[in-house]
C-alpha distance (Angstrom), angle and dihedral (degrees) to the residues before:
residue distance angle dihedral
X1 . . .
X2 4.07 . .
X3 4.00 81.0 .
X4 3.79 93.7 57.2
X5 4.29 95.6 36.1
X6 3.96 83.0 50.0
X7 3.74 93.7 52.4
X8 3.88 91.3 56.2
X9 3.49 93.4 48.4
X10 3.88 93.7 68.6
X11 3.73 116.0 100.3
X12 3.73 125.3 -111.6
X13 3.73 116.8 -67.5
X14 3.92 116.6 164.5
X15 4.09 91.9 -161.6
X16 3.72 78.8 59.2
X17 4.22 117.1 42.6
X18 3.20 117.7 -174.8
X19 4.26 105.7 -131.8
X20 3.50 124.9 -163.5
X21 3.81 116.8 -163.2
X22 3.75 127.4 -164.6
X23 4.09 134.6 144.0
X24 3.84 135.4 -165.6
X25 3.66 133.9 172.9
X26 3.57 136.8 -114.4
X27 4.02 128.5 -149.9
X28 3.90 109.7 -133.7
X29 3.53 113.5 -139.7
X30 3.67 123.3 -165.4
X31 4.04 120.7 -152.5
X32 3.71 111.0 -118.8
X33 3.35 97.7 -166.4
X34 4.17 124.8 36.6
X35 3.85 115.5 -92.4
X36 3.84 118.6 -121.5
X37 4.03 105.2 -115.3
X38 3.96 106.8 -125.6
X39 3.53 119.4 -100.5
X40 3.94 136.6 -173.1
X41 3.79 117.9 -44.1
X42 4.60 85.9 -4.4
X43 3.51 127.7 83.1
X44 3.37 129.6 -135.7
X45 4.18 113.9 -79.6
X46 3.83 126.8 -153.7
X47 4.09 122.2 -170.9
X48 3.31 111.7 -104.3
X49 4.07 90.2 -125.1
X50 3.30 116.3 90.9
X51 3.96 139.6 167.3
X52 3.93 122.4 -120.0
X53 3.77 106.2 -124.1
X54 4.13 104.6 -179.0
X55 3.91 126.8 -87.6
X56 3.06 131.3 -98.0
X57 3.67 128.4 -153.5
X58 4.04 125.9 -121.1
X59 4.03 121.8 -146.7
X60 3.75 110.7 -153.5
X61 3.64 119.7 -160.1
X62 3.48 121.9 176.0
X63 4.15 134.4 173.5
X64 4.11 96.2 -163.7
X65 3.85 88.8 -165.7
X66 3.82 101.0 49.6
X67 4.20 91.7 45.0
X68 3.86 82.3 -121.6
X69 3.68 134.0 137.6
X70 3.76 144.5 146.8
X71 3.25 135.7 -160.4
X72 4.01 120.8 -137.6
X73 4.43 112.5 -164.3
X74 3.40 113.9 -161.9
X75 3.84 134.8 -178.7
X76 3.83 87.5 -134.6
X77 3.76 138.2 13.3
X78 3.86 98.8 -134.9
X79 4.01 120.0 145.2
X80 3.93 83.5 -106.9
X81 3.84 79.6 65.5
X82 3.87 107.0 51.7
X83 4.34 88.6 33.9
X84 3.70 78.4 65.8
X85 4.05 92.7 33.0
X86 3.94 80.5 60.5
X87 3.57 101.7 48.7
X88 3.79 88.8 57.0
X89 3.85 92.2 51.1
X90 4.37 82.7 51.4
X91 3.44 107.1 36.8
X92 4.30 103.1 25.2
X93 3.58 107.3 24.5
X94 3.71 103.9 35.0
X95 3.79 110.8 12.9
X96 3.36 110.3 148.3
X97 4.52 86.8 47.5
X98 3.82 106.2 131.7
X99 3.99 80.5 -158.4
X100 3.81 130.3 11.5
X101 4.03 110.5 -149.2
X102 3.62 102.8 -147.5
X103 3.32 121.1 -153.8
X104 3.96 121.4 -172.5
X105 3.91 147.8 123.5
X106 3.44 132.7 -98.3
X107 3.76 112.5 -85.8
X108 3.59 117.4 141.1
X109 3.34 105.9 -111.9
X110 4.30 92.2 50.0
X111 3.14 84.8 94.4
X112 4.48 134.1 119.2
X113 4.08 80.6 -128.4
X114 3.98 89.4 67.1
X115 4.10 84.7 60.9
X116 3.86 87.4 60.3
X117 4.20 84.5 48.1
X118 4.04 84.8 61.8
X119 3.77 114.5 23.8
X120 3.63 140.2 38.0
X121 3.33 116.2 -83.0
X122 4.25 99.0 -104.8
X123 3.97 86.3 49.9
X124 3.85 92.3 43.9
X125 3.80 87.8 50.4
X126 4.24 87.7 52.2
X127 3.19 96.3 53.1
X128 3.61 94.4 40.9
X129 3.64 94.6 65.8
X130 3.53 95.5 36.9
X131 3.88 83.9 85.0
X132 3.85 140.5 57.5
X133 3.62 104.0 -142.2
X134 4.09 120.9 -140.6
X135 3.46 122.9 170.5
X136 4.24 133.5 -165.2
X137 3.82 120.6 -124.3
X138 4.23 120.1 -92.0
X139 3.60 94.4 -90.4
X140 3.70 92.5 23.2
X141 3.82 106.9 91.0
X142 3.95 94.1 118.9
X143 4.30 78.6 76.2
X144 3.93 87.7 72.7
X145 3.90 117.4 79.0
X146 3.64 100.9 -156.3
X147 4.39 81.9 69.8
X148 3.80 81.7 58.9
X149 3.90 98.2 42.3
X150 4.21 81.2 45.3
X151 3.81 87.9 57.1
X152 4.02 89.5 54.0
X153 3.63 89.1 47.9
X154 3.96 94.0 50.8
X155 3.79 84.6 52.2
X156 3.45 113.1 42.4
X157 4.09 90.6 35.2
X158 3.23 123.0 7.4
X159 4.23 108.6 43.4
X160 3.81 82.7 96.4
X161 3.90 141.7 80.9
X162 3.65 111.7 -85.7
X163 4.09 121.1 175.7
X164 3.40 114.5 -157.0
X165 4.06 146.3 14.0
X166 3.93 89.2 -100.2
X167 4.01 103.3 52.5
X168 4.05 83.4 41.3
X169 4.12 87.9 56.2
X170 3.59 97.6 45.1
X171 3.80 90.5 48.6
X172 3.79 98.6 50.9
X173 3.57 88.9 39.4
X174 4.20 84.3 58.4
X175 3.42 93.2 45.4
X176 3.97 94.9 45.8
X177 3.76 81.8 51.2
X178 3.99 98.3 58.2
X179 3.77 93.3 39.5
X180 3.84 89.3 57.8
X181 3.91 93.5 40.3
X182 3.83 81.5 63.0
X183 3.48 98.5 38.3
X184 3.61 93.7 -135.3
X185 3.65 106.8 -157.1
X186 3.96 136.4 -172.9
X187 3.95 135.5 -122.4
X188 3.36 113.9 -158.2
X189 3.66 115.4 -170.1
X190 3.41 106.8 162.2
X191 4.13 113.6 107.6
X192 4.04 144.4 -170.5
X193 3.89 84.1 -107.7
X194 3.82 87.1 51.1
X195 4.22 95.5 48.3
X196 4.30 87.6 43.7
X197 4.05 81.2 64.1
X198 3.34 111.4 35.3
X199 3.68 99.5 23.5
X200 3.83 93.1 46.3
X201 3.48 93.1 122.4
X202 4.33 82.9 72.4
X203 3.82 96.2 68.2
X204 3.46 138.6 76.2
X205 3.76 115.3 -98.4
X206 4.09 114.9 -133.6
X207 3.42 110.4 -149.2
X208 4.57 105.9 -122.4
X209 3.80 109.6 -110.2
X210 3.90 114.8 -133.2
X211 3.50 110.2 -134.7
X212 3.58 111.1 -157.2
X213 3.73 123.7 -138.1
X214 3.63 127.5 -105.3
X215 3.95 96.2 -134.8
C-alpha cells in the first residue's frame, strides 16, 4: 500500500507517466422487442425482456496526471489480451516514456510473464522494461485510479443496455473522447502518513519496551 501511496506522491514528470491499469466486464444485452423513440413530455421505453449476447471485457488505462485515458474492449480478458493492452500503453499512448510507472492490482495475468504469453521473447523483454511495475495490496484495489475512472465510465456510459461488441466500442470510444477533450484529471490526496493513522488497525502492533532506570 505505502509503495503505491508513495508512487502518487511524486511530482509530474512526462519522461515518467504515471499509468494506472484496471479492466471490468460488461454483459451485452440485446432488445428483443423494438424500443419506443421518446417523444414530447415521455421518455424513451425499452421491454424489460431482453436476450444475453456474451460479455465483453473493458481495459481501463488511465494517466491521472496527464488527464488521459483510453479505454481497450475486448471479447475476452486473457493475458494474450492485457500483453497486448500493455504494448499499447508503450508503444501508442506513451512512446517516447523513458520509463512507464505502472500502476495495477494483482490479477494473475498483470503480470511481465503474460508478455512472454503474446510476443517473442526479445519483444516481450522490450516491453517488459519499458515499465516500472507497482502493484495495490489483496484487498486494496480502491489504491488504483483506473477502478475509479472505471466507476465514471459505468456511470456516465455503460449503466444501460448495450447489444453487441461494436455499439459497446463506439460508445467507450465516445466517451474516452470527451473525457480527454476535458482533460479530466485526478487529485489524490490521500498519503502513507494518512493510511499509518487511519488505517492503523493494518499494521503490526510492537509491544513498548520498559526501560528501567539506572537509579
Amino acid at each position: 500500500m505505502e509503495d503505491v501511496l508513495d508512487v502518487y506522491q511524486r511530482p509530474h514528470d512526462p519522461a515518467r507517466p504515471v499509468v494506472c491499469l484496471d479492466e471490468t466486464s460488461k454483459q451485452l444485452l440485446k432488445e428483443t422487442r423494438a424500443p419506443i423513440a421518446m417523444r414530447k413530455g415521455q421518455p424513451r421505453r425499452v421491454d424489460y425482456e431482453y436476450e444475453r449476447n456474451g460479455t465483453a471485457s473493458i481495459f481501463m488505462i488511465f494517466a491521472p496526471l496527464e488527464g488521459r485515458r483510453d479505454a481497450i474492449v475486448t471479447e475476452r480478458h486473457t493475458a494474450i489480451d492485457y500483453a497486448h493492452a500493455l504494448k499499447h500503453v508503450a508503444d501508442e499512448m506513451f512512446p517516447r516514456a523513458e520509463k512507464i510507472v505502472l500502476v495495477q492490482d494483482n490479477l494473475n495475468t498483470h503480470k511481465p510473464a503474460s508478455l512472454y504469453q503474446a510476443f517473442a521473447p526479445q519483444e516481450a523483454r522490450r516491453l517488459t522494461e519499458r515499465f516500472e511495475w507497482h502493484y495495490t495490496p489483496k484487498h486494496g484495489s480502491w489504491l488504483d485510479m483506473a477502478e475509479s475512472e472505471l466507476s465514471v465510465l459505468s456511470s456516465q456510459c455503460l449503466d444501460r443496455r448495450i447489444g453487441d461488441l461494436a455499439t459497446l466500442r463506439d460508445e467507450v470510444a465516445a466517451w474516452v473522447a470527451a473525457r480527454n477533450k476535458h482533460q479530466a484529471k485526478a487529485d489524490w490526496q490521500f498519503t502513507a502518513d494518512d493510511a499509518r493513522v487511519k488505517l492503523k488497525s493494518l499494521y503490526p502492533i510492537f509491544p513498548f519496551k520498559i526501560v528501567e532506570s539506572a537509579h
